[in-house]
N, C-alpha and C positions, 0 to 999 in steps of 0.2 A: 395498918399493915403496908401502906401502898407507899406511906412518906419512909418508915425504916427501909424498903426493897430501893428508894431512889438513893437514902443517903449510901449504902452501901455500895451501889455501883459507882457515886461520885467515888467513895475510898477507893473501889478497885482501879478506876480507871487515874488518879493521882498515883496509887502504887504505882503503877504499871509503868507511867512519864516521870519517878524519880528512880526507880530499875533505868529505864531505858537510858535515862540523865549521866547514872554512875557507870552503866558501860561506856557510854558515848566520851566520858572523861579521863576513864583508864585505857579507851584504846588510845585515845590520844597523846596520854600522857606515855604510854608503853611504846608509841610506835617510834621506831627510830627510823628517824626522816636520811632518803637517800638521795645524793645526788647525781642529776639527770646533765653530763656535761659531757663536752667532745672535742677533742685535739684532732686534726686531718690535715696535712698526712703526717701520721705517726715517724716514718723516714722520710729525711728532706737532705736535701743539698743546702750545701753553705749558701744564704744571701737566698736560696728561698722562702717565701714567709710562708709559718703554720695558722692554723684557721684555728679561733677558741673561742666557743660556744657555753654557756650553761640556760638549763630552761630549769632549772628548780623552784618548785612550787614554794610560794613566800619566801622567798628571799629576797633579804634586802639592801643587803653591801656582798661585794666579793671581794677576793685578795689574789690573783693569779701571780704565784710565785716563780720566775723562768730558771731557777738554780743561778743564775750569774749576777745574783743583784738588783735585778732589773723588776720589775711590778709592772700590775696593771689594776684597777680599782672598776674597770669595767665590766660588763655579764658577757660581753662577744667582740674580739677584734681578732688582728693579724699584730703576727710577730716574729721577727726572723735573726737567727741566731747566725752570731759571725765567725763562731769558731766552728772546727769538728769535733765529735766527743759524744756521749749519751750526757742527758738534760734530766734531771726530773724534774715535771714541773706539777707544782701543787697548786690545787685549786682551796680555800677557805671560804667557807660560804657561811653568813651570817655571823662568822667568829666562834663558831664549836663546830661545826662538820666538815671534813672536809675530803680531800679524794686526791689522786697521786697518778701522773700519769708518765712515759717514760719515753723521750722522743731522739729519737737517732740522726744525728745532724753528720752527714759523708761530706766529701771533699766534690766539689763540681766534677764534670767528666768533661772533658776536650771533648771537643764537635767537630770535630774535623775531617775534612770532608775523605782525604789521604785513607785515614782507617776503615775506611767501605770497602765491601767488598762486591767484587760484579760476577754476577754468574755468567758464564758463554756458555750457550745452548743453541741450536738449530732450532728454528720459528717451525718451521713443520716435521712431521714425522710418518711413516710407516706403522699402520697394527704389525706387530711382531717383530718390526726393528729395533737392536738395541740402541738405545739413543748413548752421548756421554756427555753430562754435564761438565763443566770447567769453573772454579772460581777462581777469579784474581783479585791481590790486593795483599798486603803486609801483614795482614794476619793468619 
């Protein structure tokens, strides 16, 4: 009685690790893998570079696509776009998944010092007086 009670729990307990086997295969095989990547900053100025990043678990080639022809075969660098325009740029990760990102490339702004503008105010004041602010400048 005591050697049938042990073969049977040997059977349970191999049930139990080929059950656990055939989940452990179909989550895998069902899971559809996402990926974990990041363009910053999303809107840039001409000639300045965006940041590309991916942290996707097992991966092992990328393909970062910039819309203008241009590639990169790396998981993270800098890259900066010479015209103005909306960009998609697509990332390919391991050659079947891949992800889409949409970056707003504006025209520089003049920096100029002309376009400031000064507020004129009185350095101190009275409780209850009305003060009047002033700005100057061309705008």
């Amino acid at each position: 009685m005591k050697k049938l009670l042990n073969y049977r729990i040997y059977i349970i307990i191999v049930a139990i690790c080929i059950f656990l086997g055939i989940i452990f295969l179909a989550r895998s095989c069902m899971y559809d893998k996402e990926i974990y990547a990041t363009i910053t900053p999303l809107d840039v100025e001409v000639g300045a570079p965006i940041t590309f990043a991916d942290s996707t678990k097992g991966a092992n080639n990328w393909l970062w696509e910039f819309a203008n022809n241009d590639t990169s075969n790396e998981p993270k660098g800098q890259y900066t776009f010479t015209e103005t325009g909306k960009y998609m740029v697509r990332l390919t990760v391991n050659g079947n998944i891949e992800k889409r990102f949409m970056v707003n490339v504006r025209a520089a702004q003049k920096d100029d010092a002309e376009e400031l503008i000064k507020i004129n105010a009185p350095s101190s004041a009275l409780q209850g007086e009305y003060i009047t602010f002033r700005g100057e400048g061309s705008s």
